[in-house]
Structure formats: structure tokens, C-alpha cells
N, C-alpha and C positions, 0 to 999 in steps of 0.2 A: 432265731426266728420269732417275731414279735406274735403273740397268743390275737386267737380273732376275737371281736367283737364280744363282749356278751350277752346273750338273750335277755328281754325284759321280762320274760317269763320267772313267776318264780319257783316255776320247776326246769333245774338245770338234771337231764338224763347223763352219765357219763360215756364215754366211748368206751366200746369193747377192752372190757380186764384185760386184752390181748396184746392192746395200746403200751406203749411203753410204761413203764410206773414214772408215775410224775404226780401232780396233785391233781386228785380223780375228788371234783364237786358235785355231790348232789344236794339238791337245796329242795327240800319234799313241803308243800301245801298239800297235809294230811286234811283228812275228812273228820266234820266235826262229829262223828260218830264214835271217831279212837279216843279223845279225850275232851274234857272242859273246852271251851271258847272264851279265847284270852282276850281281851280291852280292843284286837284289832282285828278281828276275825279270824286268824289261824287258833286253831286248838295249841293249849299249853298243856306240857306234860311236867314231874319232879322226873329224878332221876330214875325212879324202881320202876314209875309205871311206862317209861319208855320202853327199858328192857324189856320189860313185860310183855307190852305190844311188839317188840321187835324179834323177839322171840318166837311169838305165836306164828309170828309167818318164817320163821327158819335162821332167824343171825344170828344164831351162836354166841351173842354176845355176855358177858359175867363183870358184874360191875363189880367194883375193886372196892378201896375204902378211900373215906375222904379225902382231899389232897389240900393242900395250901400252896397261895401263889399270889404273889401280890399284886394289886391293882385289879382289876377288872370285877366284874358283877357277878351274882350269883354263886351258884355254888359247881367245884370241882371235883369228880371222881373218875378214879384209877378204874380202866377198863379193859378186856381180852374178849377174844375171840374163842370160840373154844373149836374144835374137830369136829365134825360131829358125830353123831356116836355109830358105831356100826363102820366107821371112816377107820382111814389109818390113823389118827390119834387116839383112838378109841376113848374121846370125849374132853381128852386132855388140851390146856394151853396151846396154840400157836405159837408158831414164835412171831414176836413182836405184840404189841400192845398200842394203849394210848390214855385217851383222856378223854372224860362225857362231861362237857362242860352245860349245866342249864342256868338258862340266864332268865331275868327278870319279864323280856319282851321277846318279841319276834325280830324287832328291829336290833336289839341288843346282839339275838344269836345272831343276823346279817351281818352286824361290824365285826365279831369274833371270826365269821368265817370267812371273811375278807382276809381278816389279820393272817388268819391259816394259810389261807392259798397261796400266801405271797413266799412263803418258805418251801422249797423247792423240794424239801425232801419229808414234808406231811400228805398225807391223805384226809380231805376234811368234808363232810357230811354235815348236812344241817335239815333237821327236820323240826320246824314250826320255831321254841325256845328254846331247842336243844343241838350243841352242835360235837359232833363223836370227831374227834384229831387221832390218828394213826400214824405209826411210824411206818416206813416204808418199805419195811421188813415184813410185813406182813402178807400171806402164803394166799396169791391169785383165786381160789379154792372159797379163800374166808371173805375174801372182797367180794367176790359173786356173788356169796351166800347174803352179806348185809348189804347190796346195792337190789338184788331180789328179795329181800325182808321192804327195805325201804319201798320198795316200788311198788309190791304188793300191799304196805300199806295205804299211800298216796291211793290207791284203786278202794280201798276201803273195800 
């Protein structure tokens, strides 16, 4: 079944976690309140103060250590999800993981998360010059959790 249209919007909301797992995009135009204002008007974040922000509204997200990969821009780290606390992991890893790739531009993180979606078995997120890849292993639970982090951010 050939995928519909996409919105010109550049906030893509995802369907219901409920949806089958496939590659779930969200593409967030945060408020220039959460970080610095990059050369094209979305806010730029590094890698610490995303989590940071993504955190404060609930994604569980733990960012890993550097990664290397050749080709592409900016910089790579090793990313999880964690339980959250008081949950049945009582705080620990999920299973599955990914990558927080942050790029130079806004437009940079657009072509990275093109690249993403076109792999049938990533989950790929991109908010402003930051775009988070998931492997599709990861627990319905922690996607709600960082698609309502991201959203709540976007609302500022």
C-alpha cells in the first residue's frame, strides 16, 4: 500500500502508538523559548540540552556515548529509553535503543530524517537540529512517553 501524501506542515503528529509499528515521524517546530534560534528560525539544541528538555516533560530518554559513522554531519550519540520510575522497570533500560543524531542545521536534521523513514524498521523523530532513530524494538509505553515529551514540548 503506497504511504499518503505528506503534509507541508512541519509538524508531522504520529497515529496512535496502537498503529502498527512502522516508522512513527514526528517532525516538532519547538518554541524558541526551549533553546537558542538557529540561522533559520527553528531553535538549535547540542546533544545534553535536548535530553534535558525532553526529559522535563517526561521521555525517559539517557543519552549514551559518542558514536562514530561515516559520512554525514554533525555529531552521534548512543541513546535509551529508560522505565520510568515507580513503572515496572523501576528506572531501568528498555529494551531497544537508538541514536540522537544532532546536525549542523534544521534542514540537515530534514534530510537525516528522510534517510530514517525510508528504513522500514526505524522509528525516527526529529525535533528542530536533532533527530532521535529507534529501533523497533522499543516498548509502546516509551514511544508514548517521547512522542508526549516531544509534543509537550512543540506547545512550549
Amino acid at each position: 500500500m503506497p504511504k499518503p501524501p505528506r503534509p507541508t506542515s512541519k509538524v508531522l503528529i504520529p497515529e496512535p502508538i496502537t498503529a502498527p509499528v512502522g516508522t512513527i515521524a514526528v517532525a516538532m517546530c519547538l518554541g524558541a523559548a526551549m533553546a537558542g534560534c538557529g540561522g533559520d528560525g527553528e531553535p538549535t539544541f547540542g546533544a545534553e540540552e535536548f535530553v534535558e528538555a525532553a526529559n522535563r516533560n517526561g521521555a525517559g530518554l539517557e543519552l549514551g556515548e559518542p558514536l562514530t559513522a561515516a559520512g554525514g554531519e554533525g555529531e552521534i550519540y548512543g541513546v535509551s529509553l529508560r522505565s520510568p520510575p515507580g513503572g515496572d522497570g523501576g528506572g531501568e533500560p528498555e529494551h531497544g535503543g537508538g541514536s540522537l543524531r544532532v546536525t549542523d542545521s534544521t534542514q540537515a536534521a530534514e534530510e537525516e530524517h528522510a534517510r530514517c523513514e525510508g528504513a522500514a524498521s526505524l522509528l525516527c523523530f526529529r525535533a528542530a537540529n536533532v533527530v532521535v532513530i529507534l529501533e523497533d524494538d522499543v516498548h509502546p509505553a516509551g514511544l508514548a512517553r517521547l512522542t508526549d515529551a516531544l509534543r509537550a514540548m512543540e506547545s512550549g
